[in-house]
TORNULUM-963886 format. One record per residue: residue number from 1; residue in three letters; chain; x, y, z of N, C-alpha, C, O in turn. Coordinates in Angstrom, 1 decimal. Layout:
BEGIN
pos=NUM&code=ALA&unit=A&nx=X&ny=Y&nz=Z&cax=X&cay=Y&caz=Z&cx=X&cy=Y&cz=Z&ox=X&oy=Y&oz=Z
...
// end
This chain:
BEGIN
pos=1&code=UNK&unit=A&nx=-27.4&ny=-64.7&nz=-9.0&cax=-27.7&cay=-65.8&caz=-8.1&cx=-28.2&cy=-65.3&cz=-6.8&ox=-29.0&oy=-65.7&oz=-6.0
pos=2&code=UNK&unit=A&nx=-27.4&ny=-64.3&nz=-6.7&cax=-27.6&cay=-63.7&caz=-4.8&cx=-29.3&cy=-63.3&cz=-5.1&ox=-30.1&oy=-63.7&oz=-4.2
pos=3&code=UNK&unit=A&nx=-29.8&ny=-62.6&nz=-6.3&cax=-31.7&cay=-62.5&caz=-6.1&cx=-32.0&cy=-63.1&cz=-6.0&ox=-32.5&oy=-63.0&oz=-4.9
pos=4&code=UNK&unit=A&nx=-32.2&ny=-64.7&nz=-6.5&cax=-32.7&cay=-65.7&caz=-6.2&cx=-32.6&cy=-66.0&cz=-4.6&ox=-33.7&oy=-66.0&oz=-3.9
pos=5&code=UNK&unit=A&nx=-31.3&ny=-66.4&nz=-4.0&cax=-31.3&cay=-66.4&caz=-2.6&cx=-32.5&cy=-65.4&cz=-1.7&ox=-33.2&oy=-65.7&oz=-0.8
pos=6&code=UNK&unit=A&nx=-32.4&ny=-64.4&nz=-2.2&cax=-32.9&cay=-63.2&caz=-1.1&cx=-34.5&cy=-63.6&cz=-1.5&ox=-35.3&oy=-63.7&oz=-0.6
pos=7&code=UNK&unit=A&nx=-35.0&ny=-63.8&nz=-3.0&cax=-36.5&cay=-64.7&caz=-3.1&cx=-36.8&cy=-65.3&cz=-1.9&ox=-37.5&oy=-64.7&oz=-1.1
pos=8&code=UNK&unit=A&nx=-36.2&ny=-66.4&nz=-1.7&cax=-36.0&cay=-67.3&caz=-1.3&cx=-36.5&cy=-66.9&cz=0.2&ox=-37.6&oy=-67.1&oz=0.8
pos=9&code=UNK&unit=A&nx=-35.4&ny=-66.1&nz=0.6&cax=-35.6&cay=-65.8&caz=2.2&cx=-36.7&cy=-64.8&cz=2.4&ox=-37.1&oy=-64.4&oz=3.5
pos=10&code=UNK&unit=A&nx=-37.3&ny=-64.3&nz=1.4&cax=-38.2&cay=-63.3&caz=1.5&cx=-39.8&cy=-64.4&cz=1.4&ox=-40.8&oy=-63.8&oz=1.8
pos=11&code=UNK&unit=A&nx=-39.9&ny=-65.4&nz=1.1&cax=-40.6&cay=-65.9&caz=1.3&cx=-41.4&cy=-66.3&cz=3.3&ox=-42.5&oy=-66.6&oz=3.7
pos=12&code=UNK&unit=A&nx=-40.4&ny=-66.0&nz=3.9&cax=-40.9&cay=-66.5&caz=5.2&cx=-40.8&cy=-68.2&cz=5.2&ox=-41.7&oy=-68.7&oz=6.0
pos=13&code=UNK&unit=A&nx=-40.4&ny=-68.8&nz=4.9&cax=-40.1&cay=-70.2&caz=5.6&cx=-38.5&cy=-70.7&cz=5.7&ox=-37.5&oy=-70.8&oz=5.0
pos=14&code=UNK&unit=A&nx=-38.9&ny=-71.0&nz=7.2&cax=-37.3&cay=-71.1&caz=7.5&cx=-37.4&cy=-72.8&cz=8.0&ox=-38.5&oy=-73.2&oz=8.4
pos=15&code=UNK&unit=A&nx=-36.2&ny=-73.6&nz=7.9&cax=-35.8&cay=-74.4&caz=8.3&cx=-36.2&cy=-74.8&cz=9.9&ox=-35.5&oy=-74.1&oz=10.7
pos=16&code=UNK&unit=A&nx=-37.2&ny=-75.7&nz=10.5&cax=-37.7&cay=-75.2&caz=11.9&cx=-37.0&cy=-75.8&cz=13.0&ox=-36.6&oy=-77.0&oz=12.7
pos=17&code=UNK&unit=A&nx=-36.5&ny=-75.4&nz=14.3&cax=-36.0&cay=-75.6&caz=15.3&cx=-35.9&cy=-77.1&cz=15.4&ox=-34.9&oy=-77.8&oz=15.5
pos=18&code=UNK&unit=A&nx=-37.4&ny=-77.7&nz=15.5&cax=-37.2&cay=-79.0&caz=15.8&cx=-36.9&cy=-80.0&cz=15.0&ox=-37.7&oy=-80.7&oz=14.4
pos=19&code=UNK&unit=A&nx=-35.5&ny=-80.0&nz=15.1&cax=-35.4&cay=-81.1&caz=13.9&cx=-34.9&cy=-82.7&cz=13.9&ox=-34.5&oy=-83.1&oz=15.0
pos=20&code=UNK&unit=A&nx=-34.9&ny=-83.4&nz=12.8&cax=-34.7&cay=-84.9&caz=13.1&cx=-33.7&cy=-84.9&cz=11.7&ox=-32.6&oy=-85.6&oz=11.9
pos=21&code=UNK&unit=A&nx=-33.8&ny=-84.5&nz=10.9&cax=-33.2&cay=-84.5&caz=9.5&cx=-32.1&cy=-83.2&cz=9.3&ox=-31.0&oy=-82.9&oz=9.6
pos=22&code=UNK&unit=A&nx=-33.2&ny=-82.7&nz=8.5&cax=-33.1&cay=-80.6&caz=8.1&cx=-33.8&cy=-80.1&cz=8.5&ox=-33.7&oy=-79.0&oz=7.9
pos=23&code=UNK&unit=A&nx=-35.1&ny=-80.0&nz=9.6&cax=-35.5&cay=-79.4&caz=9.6&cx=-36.9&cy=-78.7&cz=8.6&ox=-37.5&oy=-77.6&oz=8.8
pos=24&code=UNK&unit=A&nx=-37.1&ny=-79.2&nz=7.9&cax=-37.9&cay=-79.1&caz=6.3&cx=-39.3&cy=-79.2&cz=7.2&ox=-40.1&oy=-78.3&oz=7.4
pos=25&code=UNK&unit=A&nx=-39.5&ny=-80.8&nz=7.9&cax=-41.0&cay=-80.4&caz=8.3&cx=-41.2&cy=-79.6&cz=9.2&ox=-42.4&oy=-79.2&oz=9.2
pos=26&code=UNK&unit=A&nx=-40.5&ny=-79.1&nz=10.3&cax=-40.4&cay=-78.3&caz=11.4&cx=-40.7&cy=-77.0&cz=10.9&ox=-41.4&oy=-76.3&oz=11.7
pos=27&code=UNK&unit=A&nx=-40.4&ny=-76.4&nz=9.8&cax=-40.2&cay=-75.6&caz=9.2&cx=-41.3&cy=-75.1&cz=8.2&ox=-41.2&oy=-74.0&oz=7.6
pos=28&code=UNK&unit=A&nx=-42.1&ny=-75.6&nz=8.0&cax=-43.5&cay=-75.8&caz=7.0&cx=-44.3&cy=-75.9&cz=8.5&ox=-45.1&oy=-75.0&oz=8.3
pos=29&code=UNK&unit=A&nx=-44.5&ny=-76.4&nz=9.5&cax=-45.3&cay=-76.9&caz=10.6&cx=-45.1&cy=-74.6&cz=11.1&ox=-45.8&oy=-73.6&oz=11.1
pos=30&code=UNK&unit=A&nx=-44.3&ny=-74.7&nz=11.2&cax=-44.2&cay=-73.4&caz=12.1&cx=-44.7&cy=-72.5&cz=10.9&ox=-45.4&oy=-71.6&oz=11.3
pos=31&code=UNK&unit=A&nx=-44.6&ny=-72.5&nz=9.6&cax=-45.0&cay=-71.2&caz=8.7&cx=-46.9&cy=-71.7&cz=8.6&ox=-47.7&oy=-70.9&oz=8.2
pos=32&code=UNK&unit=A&nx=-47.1&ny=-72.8&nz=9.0&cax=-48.9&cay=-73.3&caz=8.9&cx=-49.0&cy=-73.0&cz=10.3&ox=-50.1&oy=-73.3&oz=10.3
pos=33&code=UNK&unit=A&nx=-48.8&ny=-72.8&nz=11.2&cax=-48.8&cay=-73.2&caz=12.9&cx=-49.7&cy=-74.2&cz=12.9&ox=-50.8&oy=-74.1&oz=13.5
pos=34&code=UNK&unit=A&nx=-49.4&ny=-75.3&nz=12.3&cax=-49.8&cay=-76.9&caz=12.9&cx=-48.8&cy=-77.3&cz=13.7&ox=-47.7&oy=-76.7&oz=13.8
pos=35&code=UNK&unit=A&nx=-49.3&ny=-78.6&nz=14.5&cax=-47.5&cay=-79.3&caz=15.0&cx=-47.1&cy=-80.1&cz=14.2&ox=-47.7&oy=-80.8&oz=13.4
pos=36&code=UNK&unit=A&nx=-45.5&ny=-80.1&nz=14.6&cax=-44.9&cay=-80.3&caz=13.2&cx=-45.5&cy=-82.0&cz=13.4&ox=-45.4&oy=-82.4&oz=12.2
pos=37&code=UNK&unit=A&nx=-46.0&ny=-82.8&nz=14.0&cax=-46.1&cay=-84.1&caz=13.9&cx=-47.1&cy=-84.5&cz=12.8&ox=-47.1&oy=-85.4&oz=12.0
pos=38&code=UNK&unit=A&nx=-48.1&ny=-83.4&nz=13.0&cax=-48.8&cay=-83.4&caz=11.5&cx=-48.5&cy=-83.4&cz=10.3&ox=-49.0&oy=-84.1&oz=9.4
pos=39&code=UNK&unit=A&nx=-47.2&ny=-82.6&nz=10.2&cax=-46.3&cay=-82.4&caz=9.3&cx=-45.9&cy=-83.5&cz=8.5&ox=-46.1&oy=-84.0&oz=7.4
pos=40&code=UNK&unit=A&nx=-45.0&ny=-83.9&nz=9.8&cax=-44.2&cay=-85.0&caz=9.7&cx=-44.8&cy=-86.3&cz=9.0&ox=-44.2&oy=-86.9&oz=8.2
pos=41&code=UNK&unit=A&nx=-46.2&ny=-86.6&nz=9.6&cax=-47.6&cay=-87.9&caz=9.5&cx=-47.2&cy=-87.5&cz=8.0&ox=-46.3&oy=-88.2&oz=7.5
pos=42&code=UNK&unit=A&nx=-47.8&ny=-86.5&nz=7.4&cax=-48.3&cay=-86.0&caz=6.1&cx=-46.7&cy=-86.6&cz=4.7&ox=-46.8&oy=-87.2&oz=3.6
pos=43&code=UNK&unit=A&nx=-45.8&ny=-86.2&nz=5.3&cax=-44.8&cay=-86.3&caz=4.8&cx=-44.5&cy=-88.1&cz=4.7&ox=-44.7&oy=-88.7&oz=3.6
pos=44&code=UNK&unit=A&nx=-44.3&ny=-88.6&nz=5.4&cax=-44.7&cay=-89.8&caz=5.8&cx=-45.7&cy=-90.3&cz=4.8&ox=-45.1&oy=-90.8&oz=3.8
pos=45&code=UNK&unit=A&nx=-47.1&ny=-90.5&nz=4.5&cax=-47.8&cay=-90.8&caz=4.1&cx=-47.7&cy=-90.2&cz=2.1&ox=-48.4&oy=-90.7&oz=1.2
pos=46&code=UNK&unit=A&nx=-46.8&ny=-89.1&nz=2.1&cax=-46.9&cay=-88.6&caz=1.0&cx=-45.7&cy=-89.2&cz=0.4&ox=-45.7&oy=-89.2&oz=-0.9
pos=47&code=UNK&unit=A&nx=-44.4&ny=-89.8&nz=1.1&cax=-43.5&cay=-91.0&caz=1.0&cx=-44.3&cy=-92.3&cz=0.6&ox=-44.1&oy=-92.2&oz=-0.6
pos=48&code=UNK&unit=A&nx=-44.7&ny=-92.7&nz=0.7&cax=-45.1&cay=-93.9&caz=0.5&cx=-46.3&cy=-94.0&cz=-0.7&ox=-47.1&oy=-94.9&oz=-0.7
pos=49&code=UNK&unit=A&nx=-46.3&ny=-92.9&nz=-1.5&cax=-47.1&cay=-92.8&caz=-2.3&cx=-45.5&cy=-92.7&cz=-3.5&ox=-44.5&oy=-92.1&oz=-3.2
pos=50&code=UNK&unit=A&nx=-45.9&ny=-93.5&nz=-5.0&cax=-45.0&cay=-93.2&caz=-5.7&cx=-45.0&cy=-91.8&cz=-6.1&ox=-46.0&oy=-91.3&oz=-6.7
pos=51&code=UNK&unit=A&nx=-43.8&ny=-90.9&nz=-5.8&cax=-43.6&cay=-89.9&caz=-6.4&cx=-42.0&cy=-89.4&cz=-5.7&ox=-41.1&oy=-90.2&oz=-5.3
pos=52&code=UNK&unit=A&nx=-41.8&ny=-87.6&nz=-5.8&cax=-40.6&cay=-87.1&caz=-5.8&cx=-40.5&cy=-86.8&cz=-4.5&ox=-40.1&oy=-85.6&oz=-4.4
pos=53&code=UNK&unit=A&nx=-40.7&ny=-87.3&nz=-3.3&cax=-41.1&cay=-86.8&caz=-1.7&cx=-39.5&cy=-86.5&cz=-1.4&ox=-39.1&oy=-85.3&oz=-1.4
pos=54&code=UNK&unit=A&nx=-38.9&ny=-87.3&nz=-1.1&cax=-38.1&cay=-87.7&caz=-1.3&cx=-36.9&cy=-86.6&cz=-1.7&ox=-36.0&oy=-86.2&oz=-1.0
pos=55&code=UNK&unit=A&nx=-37.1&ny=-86.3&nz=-3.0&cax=-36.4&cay=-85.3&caz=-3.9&cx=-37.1&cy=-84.0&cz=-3.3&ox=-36.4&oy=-83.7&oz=-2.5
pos=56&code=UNK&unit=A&nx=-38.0&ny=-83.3&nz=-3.3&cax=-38.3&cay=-82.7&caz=-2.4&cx=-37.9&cy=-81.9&cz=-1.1&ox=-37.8&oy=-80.6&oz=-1.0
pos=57&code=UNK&unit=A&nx=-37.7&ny=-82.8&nz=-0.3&cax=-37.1&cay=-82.6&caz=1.1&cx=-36.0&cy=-82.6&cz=0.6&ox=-35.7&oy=-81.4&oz=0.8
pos=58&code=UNK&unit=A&nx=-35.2&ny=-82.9&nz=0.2&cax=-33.7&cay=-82.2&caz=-0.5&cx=-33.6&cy=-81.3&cz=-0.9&ox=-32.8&oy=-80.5&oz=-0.4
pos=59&code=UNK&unit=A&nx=-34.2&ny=-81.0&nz=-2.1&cax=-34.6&cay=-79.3&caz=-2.5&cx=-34.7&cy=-78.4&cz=-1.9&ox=-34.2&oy=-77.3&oz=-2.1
pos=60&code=UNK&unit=A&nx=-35.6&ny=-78.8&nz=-0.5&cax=-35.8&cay=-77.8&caz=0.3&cx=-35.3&cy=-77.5&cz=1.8&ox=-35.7&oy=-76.7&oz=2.6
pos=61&code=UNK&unit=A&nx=-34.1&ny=-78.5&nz=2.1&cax=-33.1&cay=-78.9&caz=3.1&cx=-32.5&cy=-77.6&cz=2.2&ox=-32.7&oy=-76.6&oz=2.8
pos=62&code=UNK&unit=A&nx=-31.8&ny=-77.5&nz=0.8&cax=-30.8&cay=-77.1&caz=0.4&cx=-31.4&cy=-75.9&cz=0.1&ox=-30.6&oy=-75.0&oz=0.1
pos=63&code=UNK&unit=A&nx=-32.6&ny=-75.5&nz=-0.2&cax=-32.9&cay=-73.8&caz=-0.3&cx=-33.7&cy=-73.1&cz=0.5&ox=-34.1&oy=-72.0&oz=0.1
pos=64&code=UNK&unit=A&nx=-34.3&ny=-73.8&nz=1.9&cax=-35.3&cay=-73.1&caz=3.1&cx=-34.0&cy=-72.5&cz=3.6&ox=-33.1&oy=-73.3&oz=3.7
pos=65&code=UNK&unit=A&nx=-33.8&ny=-71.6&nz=3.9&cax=-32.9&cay=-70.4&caz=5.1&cx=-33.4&cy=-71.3&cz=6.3&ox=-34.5&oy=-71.8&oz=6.5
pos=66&code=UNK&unit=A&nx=-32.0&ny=-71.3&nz=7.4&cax=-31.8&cay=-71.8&caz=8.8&cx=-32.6&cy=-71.1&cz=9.8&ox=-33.6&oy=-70.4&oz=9.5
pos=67&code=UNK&unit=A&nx=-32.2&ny=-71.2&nz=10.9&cax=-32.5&cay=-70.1&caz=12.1&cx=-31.9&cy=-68.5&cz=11.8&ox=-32.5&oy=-67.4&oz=12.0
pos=68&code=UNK&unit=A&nx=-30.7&ny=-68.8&nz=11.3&cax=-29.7&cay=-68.0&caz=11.2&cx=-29.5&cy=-67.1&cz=10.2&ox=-28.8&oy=-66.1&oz=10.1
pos=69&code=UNK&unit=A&nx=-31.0&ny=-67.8&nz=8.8&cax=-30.8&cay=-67.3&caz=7.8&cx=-30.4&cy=-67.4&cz=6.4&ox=-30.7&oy=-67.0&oz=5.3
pos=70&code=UNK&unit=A&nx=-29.1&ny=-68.7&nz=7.4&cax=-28.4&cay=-68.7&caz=5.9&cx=-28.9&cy=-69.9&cz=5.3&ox=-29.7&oy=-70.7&oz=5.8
pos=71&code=UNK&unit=A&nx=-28.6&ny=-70.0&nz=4.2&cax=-29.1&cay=-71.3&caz=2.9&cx=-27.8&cy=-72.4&cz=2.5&ox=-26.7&oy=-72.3&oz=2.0
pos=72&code=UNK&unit=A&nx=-28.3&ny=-73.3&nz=3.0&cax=-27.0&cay=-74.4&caz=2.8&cx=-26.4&cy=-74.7&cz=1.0&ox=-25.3&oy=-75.1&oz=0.7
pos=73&code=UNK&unit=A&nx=-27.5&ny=-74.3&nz=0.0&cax=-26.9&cay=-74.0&caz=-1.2&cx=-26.3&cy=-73.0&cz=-1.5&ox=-25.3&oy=-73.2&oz=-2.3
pos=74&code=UNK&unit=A&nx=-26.4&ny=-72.0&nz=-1.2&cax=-25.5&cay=-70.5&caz=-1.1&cx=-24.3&cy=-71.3&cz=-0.5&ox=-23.3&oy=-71.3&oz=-1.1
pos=75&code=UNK&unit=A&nx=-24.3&ny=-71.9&nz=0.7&cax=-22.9&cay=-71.8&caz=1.1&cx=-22.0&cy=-72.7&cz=0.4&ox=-20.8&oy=-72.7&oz=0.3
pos=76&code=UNK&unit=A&nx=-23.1&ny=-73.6&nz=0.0&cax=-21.6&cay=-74.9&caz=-0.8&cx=-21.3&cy=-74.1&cz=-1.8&ox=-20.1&oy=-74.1&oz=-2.2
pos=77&code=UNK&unit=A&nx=-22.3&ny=-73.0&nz=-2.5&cax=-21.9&cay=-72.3&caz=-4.1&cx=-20.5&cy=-71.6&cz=-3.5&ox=-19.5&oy=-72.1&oz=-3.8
pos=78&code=UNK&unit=A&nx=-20.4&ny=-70.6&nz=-2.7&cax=-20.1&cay=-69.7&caz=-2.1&cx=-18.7&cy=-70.5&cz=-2.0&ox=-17.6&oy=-70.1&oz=-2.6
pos=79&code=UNK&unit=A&nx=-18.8&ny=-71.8&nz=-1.2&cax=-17.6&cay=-72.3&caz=-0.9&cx=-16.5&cy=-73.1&cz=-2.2&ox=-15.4&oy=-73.7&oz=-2.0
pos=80&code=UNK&unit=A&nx=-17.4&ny=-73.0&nz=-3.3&cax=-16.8&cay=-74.0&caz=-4.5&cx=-16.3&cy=-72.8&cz=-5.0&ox=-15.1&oy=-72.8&oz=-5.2
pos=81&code=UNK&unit=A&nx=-17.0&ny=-71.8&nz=-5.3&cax=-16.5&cay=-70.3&caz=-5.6&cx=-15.1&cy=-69.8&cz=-5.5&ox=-14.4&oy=-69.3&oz=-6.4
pos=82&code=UNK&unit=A&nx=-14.8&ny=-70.1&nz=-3.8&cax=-13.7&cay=-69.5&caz=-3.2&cx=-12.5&cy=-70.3&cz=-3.2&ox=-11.4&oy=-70.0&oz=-2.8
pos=83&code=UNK&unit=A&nx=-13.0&ny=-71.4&nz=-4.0&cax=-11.5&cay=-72.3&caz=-3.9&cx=-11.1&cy=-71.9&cz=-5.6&ox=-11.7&oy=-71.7&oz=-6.6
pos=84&code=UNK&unit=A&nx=-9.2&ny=-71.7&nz=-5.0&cax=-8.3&cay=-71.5&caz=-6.6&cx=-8.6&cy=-72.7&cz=-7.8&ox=-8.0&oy=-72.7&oz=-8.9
// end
């Protein structure tokens, strides 16, 4: 599981500074250097279209690395792990 994580961070997209949520469009806006409002529009517009937008941005709330690095799926695994 830990390769998959380090994939993951080895990709270059992190969770972006400006956030309202997770971070997801902030975070895609900074690895394109658009502003994230573009982002945001896009996201928005791709909402309201029937599909998985939605599911998506969850996926990727739970496996883009933070500022920091870390991956909020790693840590819930990590923390379900450590309990007896």
């Amino acid at each position: 599981m830990e390769k998959f994580f380090n994939t993951v961070r080895g990709l270059g997209l992190k969770r972006g500074p400006q956030r309202w949520v997770g971070g997801v469009c902030g975070g895609i806006a900074d690895k394109l250097n658009v502003d994230v409002a573009y982002v945001r529009i896009a996201y928005l517009l791709l909402s309201l279209l029937p599909g998985p937008a939605f599911v998506f941005y969850v996926v990727a709330w739970l496996l883009l690395p933070d500022q920091r690095n870390q991956i909020a799926l790693q840590t819930l695994l990590a923390g379900r792990s450590a309990r007896p």
